[in-house]
Structures are given as C-alpha cells and as structure tokens.
Biopython code that builds the backbone (N, CA, C, O; Angstrom):
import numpy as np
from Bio.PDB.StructureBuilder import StructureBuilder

atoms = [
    (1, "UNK", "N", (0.846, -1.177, 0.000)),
    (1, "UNK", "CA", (0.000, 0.000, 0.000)),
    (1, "UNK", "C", (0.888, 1.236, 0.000)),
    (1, "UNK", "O", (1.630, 1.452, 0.958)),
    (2, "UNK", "N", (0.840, 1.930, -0.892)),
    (2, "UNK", "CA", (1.361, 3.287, -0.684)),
    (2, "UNK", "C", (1.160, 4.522, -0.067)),
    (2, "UNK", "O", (0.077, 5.040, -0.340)),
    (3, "UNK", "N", (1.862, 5.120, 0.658)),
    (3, "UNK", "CA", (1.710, 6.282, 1.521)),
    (3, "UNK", "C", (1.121, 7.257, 0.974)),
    (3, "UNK", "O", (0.649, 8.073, 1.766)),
    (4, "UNK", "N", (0.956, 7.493, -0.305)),
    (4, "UNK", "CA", (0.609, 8.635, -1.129)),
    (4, "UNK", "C", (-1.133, 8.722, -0.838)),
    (4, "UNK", "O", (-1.707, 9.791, -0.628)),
    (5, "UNK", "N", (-1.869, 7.291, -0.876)),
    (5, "UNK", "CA", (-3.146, 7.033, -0.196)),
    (5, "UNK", "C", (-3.852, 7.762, 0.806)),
    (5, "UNK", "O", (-4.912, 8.388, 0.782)),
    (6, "UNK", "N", (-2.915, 7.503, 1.794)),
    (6, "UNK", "CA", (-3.406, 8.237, 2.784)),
    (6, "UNK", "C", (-3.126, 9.505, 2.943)),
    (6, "UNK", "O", (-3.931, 10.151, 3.614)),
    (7, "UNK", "N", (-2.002, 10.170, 2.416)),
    (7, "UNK", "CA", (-2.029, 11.638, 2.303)),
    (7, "UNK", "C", (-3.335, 12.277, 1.582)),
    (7, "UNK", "O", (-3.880, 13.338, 1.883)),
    (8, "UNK", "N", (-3.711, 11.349, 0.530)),
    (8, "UNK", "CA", (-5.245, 11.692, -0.448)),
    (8, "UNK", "C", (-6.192, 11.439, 0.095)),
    (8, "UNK", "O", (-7.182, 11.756, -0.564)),
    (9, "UNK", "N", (-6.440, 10.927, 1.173)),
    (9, "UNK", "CA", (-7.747, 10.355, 1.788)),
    (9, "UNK", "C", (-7.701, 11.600, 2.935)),
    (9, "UNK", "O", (-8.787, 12.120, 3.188)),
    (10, "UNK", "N", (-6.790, 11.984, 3.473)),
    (10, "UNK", "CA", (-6.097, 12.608, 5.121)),
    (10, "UNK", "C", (-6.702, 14.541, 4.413)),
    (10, "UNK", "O", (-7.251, 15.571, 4.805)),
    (11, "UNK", "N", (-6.166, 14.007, 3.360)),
    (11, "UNK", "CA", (-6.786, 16.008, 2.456)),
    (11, "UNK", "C", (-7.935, 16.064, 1.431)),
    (11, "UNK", "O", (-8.264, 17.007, 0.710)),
    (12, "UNK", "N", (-8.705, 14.284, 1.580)),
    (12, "UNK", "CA", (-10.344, 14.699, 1.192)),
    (12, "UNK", "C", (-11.124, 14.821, 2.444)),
    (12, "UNK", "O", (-12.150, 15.499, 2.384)),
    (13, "UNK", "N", (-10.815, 14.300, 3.509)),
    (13, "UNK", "CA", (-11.177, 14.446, 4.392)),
    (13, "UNK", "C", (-11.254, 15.965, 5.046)),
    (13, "UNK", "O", (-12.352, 16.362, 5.436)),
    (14, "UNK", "N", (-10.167, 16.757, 5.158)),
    (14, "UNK", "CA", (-9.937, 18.355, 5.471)),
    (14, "UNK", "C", (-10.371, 18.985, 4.358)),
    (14, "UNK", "O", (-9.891, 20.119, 4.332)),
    (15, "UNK", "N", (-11.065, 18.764, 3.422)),
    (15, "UNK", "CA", (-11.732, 19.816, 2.421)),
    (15, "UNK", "C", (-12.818, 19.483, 2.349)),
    (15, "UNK", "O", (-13.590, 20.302, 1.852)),
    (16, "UNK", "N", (-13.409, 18.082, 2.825)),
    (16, "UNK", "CA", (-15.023, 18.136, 2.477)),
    (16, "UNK", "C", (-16.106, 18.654, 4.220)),
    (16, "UNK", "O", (-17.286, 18.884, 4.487)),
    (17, "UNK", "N", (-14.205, 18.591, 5.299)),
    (17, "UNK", "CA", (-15.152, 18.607, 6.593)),
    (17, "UNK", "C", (-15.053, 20.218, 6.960)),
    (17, "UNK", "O", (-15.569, 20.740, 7.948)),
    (18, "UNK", "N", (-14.185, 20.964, 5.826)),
    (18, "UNK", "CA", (-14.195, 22.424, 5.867)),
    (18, "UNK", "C", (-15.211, 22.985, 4.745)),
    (18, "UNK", "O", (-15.593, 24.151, 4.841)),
    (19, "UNK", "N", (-15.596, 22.270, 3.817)),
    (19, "UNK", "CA", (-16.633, 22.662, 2.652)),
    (19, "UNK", "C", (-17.781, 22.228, 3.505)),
    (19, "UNK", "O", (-18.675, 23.065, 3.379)),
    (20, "UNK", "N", (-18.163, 21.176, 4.399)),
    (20, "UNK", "CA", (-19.346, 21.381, 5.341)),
    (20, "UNK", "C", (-19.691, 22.361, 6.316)),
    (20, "UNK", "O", (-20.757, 22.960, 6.464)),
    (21, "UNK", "N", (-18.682, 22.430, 6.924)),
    (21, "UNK", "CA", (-18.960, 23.659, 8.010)),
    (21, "UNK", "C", (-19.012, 24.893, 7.587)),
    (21, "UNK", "O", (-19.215, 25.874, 8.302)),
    (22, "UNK", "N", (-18.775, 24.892, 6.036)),
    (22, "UNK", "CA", (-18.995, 26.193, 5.520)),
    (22, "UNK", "C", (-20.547, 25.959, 5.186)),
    (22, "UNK", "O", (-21.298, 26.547, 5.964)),
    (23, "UNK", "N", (-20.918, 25.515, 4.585)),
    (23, "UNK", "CA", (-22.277, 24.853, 4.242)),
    (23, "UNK", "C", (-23.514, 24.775, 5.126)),
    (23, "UNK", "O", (-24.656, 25.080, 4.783)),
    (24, "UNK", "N", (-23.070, 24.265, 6.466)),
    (24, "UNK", "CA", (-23.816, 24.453, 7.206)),
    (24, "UNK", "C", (-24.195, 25.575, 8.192)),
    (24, "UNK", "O", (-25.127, 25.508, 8.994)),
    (25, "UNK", "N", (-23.249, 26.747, 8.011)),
    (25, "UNK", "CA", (-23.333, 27.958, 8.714)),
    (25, "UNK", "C", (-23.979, 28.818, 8.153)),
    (25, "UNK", "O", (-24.634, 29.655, 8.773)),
    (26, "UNK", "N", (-23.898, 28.753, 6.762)),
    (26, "UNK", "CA", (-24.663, 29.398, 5.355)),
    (26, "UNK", "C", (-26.489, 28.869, 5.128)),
    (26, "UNK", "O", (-27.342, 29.260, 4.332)),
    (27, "UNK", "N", (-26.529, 27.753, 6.317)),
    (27, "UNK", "CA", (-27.846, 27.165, 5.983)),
    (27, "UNK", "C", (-28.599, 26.123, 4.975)),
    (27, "UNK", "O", (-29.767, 25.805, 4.749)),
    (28, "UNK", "N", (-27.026, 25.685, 4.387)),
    (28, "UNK", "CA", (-27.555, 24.978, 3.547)),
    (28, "UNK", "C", (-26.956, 23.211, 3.751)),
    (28, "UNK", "O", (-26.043, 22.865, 3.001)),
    (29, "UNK", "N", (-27.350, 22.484, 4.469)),
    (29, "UNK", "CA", (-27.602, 21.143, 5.445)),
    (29, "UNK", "C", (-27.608, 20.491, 4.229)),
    (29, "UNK", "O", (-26.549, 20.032, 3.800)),
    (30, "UNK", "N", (-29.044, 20.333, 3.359)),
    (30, "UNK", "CA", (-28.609, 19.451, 2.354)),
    (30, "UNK", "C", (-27.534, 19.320, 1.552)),
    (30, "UNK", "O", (-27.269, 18.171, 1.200)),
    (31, "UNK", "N", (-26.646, 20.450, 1.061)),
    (31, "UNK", "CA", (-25.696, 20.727, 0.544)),
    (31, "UNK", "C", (-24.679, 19.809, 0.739)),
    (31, "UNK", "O", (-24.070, 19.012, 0.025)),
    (32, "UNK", "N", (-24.652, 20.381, 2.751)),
    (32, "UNK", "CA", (-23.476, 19.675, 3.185)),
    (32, "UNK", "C", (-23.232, 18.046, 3.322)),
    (32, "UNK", "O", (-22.195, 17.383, 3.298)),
    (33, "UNK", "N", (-24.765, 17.639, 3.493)),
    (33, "UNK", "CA", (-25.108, 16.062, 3.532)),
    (33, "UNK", "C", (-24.207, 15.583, 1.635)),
    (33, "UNK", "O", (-23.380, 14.789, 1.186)),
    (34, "UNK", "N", (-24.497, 15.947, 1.479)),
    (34, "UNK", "CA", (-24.663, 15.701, -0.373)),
    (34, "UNK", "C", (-22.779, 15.602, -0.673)),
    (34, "UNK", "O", (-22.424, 14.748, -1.486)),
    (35, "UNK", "N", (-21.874, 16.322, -0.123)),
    (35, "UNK", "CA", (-20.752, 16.710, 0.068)),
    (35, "UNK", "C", (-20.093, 15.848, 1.053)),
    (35, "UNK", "O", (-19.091, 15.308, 0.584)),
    (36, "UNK", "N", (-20.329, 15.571, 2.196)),
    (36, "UNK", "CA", (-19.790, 14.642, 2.593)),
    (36, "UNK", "C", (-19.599, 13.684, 1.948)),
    (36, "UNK", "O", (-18.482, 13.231, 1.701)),
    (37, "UNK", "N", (-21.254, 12.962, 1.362)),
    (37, "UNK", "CA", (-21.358, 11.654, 0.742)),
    (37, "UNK", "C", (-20.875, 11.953, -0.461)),
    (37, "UNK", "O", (-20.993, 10.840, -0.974)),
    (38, "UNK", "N", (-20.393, 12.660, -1.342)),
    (38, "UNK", "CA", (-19.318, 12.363, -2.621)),
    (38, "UNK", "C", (-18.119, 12.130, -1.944)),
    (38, "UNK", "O", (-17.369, 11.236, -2.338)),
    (39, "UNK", "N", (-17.865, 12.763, -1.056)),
    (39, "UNK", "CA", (-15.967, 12.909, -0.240)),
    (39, "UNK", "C", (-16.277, 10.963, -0.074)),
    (39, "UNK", "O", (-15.608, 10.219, -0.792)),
    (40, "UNK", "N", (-17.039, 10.523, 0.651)),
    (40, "UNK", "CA", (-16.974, 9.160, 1.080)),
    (40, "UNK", "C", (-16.822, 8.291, -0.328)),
    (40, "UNK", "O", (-15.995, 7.414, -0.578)),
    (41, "UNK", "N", (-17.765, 8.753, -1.072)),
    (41, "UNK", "CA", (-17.718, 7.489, -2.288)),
    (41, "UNK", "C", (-16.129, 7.727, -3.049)),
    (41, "UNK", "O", (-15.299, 6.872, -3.359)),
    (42, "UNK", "N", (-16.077, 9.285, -3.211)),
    (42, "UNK", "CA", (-15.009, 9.412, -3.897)),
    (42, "UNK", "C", (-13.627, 8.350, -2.949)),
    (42, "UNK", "O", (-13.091, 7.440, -3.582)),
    (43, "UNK", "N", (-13.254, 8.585, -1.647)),
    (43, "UNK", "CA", (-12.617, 7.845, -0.764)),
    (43, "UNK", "C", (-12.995, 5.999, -0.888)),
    (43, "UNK", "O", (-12.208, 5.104, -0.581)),
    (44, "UNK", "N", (-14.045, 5.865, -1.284)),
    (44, "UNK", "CA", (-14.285, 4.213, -1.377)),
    (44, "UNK", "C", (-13.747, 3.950, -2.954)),
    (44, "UNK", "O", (-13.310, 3.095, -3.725)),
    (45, "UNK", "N", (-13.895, 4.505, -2.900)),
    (45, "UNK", "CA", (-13.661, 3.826, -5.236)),
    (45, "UNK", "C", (-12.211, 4.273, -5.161)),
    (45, "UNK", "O", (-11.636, 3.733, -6.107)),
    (46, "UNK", "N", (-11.365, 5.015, -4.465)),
    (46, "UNK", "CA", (-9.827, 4.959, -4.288)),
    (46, "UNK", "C", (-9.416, 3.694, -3.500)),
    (46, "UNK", "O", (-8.460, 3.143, -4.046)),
    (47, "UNK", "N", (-9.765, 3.184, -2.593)),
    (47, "UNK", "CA", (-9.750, 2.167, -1.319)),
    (47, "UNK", "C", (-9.949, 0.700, -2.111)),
    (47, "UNK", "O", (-9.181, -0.261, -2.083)),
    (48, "UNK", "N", (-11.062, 0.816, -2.737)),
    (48, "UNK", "CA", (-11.601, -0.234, -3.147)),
    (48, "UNK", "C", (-10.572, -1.328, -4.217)),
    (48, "UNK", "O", (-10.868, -2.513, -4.371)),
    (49, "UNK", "N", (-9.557, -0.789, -4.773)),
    (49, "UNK", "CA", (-8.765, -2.331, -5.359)),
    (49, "UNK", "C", (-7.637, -2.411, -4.171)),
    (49, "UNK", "O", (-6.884, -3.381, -4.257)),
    (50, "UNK", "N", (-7.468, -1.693, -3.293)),
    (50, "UNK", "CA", (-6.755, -2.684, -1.875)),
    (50, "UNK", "C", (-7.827, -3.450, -1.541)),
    (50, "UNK", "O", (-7.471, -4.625, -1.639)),
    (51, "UNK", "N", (-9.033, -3.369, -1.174)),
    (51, "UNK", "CA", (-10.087, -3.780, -0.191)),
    (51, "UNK", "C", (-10.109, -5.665, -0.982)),
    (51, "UNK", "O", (-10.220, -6.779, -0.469)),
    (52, "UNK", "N", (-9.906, -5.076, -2.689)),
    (52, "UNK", "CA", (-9.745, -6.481, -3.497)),
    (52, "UNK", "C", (-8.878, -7.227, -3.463)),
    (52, "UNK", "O", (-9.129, -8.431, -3.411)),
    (53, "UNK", "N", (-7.347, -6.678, -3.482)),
    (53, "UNK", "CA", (-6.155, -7.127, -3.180)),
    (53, "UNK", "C", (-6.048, -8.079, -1.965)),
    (53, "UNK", "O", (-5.607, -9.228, -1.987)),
    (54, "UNK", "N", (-6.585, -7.319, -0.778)),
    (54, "UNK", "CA", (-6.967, -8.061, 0.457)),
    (54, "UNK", "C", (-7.430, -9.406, 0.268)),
    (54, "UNK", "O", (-6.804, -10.437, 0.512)),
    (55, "UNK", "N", (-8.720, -9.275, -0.243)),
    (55, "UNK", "CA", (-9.182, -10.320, -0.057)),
    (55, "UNK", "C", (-8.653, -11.570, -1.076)),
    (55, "UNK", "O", (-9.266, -12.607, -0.826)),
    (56, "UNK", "N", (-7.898, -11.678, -1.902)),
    (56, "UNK", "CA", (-7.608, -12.128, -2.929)),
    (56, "UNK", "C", (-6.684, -12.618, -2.506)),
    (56, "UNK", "O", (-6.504, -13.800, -2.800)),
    (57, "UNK", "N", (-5.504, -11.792, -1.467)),
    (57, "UNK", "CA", (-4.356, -12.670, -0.890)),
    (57, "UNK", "C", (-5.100, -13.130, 0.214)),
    (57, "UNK", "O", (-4.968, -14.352, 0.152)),
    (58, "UNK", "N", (-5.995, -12.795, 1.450)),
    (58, "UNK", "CA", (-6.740, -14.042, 1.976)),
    (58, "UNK", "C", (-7.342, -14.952, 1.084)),
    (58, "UNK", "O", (-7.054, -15.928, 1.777)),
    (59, "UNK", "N", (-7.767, -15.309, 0.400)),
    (59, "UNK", "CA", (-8.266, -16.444, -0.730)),
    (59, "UNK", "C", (-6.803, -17.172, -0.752)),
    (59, "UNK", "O", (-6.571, -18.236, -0.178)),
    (60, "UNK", "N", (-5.969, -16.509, -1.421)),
    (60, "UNK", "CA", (-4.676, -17.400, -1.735)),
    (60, "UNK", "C", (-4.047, -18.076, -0.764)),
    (60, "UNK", "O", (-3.448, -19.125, -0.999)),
    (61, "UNK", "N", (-4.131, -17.481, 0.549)),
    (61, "UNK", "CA", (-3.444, -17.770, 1.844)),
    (61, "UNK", "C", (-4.241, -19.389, 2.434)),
    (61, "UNK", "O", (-3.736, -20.397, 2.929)),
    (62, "UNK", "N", (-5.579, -19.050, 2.119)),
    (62, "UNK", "CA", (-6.262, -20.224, 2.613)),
    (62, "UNK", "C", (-6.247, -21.249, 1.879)),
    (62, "UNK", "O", (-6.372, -22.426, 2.218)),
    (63, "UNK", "N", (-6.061, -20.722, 0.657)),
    (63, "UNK", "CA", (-5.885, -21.807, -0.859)),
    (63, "UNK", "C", (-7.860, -22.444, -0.850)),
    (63, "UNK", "O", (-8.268, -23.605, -0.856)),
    (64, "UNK", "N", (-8.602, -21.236, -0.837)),
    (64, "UNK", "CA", (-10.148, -21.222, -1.330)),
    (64, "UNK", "C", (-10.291, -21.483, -2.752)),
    (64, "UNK", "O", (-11.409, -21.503, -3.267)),
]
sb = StructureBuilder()
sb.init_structure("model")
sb.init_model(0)
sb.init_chain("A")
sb.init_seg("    ")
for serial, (resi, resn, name, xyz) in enumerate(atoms, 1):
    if name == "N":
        sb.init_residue(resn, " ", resi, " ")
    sb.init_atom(name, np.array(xyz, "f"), 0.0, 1.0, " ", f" {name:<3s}", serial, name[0])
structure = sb.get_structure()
C-alpha cells in the first residue's frame, strides 16, 4: 500500500469537513449532507482495489 493514499484520503477528508462547516453555517444542510457523501464514495472507489487485493491474498493464503 502506498503512503501517497493516505495523504489523499487525510486532504479529502480536510476539504469536504471544511466545505461542510462552511455549508452548514450558510444554511444549507442538504448541501453539506450531499458533500460529505461524494468525499466518502469518492474515498471508497480509491480504497476499493486494496479492499480487493486483500481479499484475494486471503483467498490465496487459505488456498479457497
């Protein structure tokens, strides 16, 4: 796994939880709901071919 990951996950995290609190001071809640949940999917569909990798060397490990 490369370190570069989590520096990208560590600064979607500090821009979508500073684009909320801007959002929600301005009154606009749905906005911020809507914004989180892209920051998350965007963060899962980066994650997601380790999450495969994982399981693929557990498969191999058990010999499934």
């Amino acid at each position: 796994m490369d370190v570069g990951i989590l520096f990208k996950i560590g600064a979607v995290g500090i821009l979508v939880s500073v684009l909320c609190q801007v959002l929600k001071h301005s009154g606009r809640e749905e906005q911020a709901f809507l914004a989180s949940l892209a920051g998350l999917i965007i963060v899962l569909f980066w994650i997601l071919p380790y999450i495969y990798d994982l399981f693929e060397d557990i498969k191999k490990l058990f010999v499934l």
